[in-house]
Structures are given as C-alpha cells and as structure tokens.
C-alpha positions in Angstrom: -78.2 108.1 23.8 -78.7 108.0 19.9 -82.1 107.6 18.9 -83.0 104.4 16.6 -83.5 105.4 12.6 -86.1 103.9 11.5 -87.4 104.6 7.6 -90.9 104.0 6.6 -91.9 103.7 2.9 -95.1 103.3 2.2 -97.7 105.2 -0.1 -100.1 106.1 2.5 -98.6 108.9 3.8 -101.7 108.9 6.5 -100.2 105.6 7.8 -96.2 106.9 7.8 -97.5 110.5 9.4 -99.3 108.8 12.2 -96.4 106.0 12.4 -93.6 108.8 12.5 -96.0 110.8 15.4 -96.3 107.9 17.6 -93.1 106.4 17.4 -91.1 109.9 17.8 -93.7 110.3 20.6 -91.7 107.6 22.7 -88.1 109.5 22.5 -86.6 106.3 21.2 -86.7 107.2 17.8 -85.9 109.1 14.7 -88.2 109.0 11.9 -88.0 109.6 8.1 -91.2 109.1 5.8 -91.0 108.1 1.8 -94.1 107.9 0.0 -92.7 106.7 -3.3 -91.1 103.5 -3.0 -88.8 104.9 -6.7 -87.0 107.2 -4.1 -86.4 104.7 -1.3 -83.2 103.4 -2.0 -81.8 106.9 -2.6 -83.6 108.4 1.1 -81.8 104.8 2.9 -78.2 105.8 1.5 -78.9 109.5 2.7 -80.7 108.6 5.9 -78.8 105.5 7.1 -81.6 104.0 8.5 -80.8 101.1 11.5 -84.2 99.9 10.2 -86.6 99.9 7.4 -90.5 99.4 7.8 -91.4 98.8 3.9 -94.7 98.2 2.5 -95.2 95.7 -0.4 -97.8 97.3 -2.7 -97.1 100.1 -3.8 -98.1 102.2 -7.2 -94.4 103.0 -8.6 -91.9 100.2 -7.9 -93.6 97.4 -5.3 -91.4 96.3 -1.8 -90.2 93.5 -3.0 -88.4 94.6 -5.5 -87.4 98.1 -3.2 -86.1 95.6 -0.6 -83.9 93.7 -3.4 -82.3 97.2 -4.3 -81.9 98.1 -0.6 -79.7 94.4 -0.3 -78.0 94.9 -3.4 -76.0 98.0 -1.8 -73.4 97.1 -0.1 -73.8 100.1 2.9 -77.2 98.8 3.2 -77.6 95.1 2.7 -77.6 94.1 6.6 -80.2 96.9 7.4 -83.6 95.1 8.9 -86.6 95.6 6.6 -90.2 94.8 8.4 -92.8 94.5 5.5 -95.4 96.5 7.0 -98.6 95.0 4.7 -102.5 94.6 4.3 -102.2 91.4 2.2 -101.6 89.5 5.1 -104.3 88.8 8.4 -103.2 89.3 11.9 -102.6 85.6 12.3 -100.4 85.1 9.0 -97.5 87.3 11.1 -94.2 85.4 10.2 -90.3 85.5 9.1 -89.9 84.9 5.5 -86.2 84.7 3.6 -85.5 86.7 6.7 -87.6 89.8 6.9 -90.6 90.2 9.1 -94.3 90.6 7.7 -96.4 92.9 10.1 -100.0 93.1 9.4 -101.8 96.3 8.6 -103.6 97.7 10.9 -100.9 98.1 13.5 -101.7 98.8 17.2 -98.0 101.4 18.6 -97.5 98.1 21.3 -97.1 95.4 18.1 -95.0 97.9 15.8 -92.7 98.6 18.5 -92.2 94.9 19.8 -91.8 94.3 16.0 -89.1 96.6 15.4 -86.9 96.3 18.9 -87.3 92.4 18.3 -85.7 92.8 14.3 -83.1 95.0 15.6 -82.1 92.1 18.0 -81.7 89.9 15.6 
C-alpha cells in the first residue's frame, strides 16, 4: 500500500525533523521537510503532497500567504493544508475558511488524528 505524502513547512526544522521521525516511524507515511516557506510552493509541485502541515509565522513569506499560492495552482488547490501554529492555545483548535489549526506543541496521537481526519474530508 502507498504511503500518505505529507509536507511540512515550517522554520523550525527541530519541529519538522522530529515530526518527519515520528510520523515515518508509524510506516504510514512519507515525509518531506521545507524550512523556508519562499520554496514551498515549488517542493508541493515536485513532491505532490496528499497533505500539507503549514505553519503561519514564518521569517520569509508567512502561511497564509504560502497556502494562498498552494490554492492558486491548479495541481494543488484541493491538497489539505493543517496550520500547524503557536498563536493559538490548545482549546482554540478549530476549522477556519476550511483548513484546520493545530496547536503547537503537538503530542504524535493529536497530529495523526489531525491529519487522517483532514484527509477524510
């Protein structure tokens, strides 16, 4: 069976090598890191990611506007993005315009739920 691409773009790279470890770790999945959010949209086309776990602040170009690029392409624009952030608190977890918001720090058990349950949908 075909593992699950799953992107991560975030500028912690100490948070996507430790994602990428643990969620390989489970066989289920295929994992590519991006650090700068200026290269995402060109590492989605290459990778063709089934899902994209984005943060929102980031130094170069911010998620938001990343996520706009990402469903601007037409190959790309029905590809799940999670918004993987610390601006939020565990208890402000929601659906907004149709992407998820997953609060940093992330326990493997939550990510995992998070992901299987916007692939679902």
């Amino acid at each position: 069976m075909a593992k699950t691409r799953i992107l991560i773009v975030d500028d912690e790279k100490s948070f996507t090598r430790i994602a990428k470890i643990n969620l390989e770790r489970t066989g289920k999945y295929r994992v590519l890191e991006e650090n700068k959010g200026s290269h995402a949209l060109a590492t989605a086309q290459e990778f063709n990611p089934h899902i994209i776990l984005l943060d929102i602040i980031m130094p170069d170009v911010g998620g938001g506007d990343v996520a706009a690029q990402i469903k601007d392409d037409p190959n790309l624009k029905d590809v799940p993005i999670v918004f993987v952030t610390a601006l939020i608190k565990k208890t402000e977890e929601r659906t907004i315009s149709g992407s998820s918001y997953i609060a940093k720090p992330i326990k493997l058990q939550t990510l995992i739920a998070c992901i299987e349950k916007a692939l679902k949908n």
